[in-house]
C-alpha positions as CSV (number, residue, x, y, z in Angstrom):
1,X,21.2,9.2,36.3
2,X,20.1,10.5,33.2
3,X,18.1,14.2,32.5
4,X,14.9,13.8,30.8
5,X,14.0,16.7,28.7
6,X,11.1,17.7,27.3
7,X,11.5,18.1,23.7
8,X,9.5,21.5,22.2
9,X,9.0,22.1,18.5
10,X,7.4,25.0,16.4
11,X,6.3,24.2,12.6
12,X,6.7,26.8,10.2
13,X,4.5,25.5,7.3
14,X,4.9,27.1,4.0
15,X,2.8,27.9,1.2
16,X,1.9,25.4,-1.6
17,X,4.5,25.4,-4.7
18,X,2.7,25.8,-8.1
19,X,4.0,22.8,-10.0
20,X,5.4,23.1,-13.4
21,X,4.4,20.5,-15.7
22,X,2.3,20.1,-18.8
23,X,0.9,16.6,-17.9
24,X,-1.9,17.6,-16.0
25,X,-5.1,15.6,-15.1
26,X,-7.9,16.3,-17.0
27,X,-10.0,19.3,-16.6
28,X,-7.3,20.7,-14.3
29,X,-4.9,23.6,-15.1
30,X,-2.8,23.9,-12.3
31,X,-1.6,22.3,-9.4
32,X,0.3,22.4,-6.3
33,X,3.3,20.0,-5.6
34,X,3.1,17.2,-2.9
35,X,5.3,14.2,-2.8
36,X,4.3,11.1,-1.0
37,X,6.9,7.9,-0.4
38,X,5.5,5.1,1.3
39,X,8.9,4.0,2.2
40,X,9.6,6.9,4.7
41,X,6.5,6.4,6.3
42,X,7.3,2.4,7.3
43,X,10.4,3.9,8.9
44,X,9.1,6.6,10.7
45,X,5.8,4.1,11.9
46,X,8.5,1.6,13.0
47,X,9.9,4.3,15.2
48,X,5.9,4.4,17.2
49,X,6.2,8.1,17.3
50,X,3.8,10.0,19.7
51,X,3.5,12.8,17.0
52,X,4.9,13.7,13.3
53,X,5.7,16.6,12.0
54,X,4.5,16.0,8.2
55,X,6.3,17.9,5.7
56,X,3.0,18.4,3.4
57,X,-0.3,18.2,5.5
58,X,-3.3,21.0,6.7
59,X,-1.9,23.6,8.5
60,X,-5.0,23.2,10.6
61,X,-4.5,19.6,11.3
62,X,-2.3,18.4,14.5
63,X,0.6,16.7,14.4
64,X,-0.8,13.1,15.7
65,X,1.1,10.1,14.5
66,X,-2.3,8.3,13.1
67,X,-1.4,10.5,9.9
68,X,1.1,7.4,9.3
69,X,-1.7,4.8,9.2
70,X,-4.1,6.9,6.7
71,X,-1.3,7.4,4.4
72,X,-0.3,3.9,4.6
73,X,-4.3,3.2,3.6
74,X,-4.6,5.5,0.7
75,X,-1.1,4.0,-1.0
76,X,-2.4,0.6,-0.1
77,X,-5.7,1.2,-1.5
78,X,-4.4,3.1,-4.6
79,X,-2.1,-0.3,-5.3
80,X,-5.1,-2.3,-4.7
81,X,-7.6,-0.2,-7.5
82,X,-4.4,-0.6,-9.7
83,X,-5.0,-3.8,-9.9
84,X,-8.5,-3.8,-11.1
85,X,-8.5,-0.9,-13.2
86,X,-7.3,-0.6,-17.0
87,X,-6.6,3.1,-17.7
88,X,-4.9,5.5,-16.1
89,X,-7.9,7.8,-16.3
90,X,-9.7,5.1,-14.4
91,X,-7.6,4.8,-11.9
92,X,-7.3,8.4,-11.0
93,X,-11.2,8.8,-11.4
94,X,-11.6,6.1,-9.2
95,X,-9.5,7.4,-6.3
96,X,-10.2,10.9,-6.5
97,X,-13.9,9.9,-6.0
98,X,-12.8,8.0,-2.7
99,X,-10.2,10.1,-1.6
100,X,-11.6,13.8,-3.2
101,X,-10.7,15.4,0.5
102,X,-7.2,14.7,0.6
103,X,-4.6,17.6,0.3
104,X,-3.9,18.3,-3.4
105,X,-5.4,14.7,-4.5
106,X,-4.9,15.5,-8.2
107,X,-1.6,16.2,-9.1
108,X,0.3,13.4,-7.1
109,X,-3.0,10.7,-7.8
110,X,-2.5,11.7,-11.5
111,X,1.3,11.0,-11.7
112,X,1.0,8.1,-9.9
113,X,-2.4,6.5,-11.9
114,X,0.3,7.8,-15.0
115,X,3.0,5.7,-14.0
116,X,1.0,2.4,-12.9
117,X,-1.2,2.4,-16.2
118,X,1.2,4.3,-18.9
């Protein structure tokens, strides 16, 4: 018969990295680095984890798995807009207007409008 253990974790969550770039959205003169891959987050979601430790989140926030389905929303939204937006600064204005709470939403949202309307 097999031992069941219960599994215990602690989180150490570390301070935001300044980034180092000089393309930078507008009106902005520094910002903090986040990386998002959508990828990842199909494998993990396949997996129907009971919590996820995110690398980049809130400290205050908990460590629920629903943060897999709101990330898979914003990157599904963001490819959405893409479509019906022209510019890059369109794009980002767009989804920093819908998604202004989000962690850090302007350095990663401008590298990302960047690359899907260069």
């Amino acid at each position: 018969m097999r031992e069941l253990l219960d599994l215990h974790w602690e989180v150490f969550v570390t301070p935001w990295i300044p980034t180092v770039t000089s393309d930078l959205p507008p009106g902005t003169t520094q910002q903090m680095w986040q990386p998002m891959w959508i990828a990842a987050r199909d494998i993990i979601e396949s997996l129907t984890p009971c919590a996820v430790i995110a690398g980049h989140r809130r400290p205050e926030n908990d460590d629920s798995s629903t943060i897999l389905a709101e990330t898979r929303r914003y990157i599904r939204d963001f490819d959405r807009v893409a479509e019906t937006t022209t510019t890059a600064p369109e794009l980002y204005d767009t989804r920093l207007e819908r998604y202004a709470d989000r962690i850090n939403p302007r350095l990663a949202l401008w590298l990302s409008a960047r690359a899907a309307k260069p």
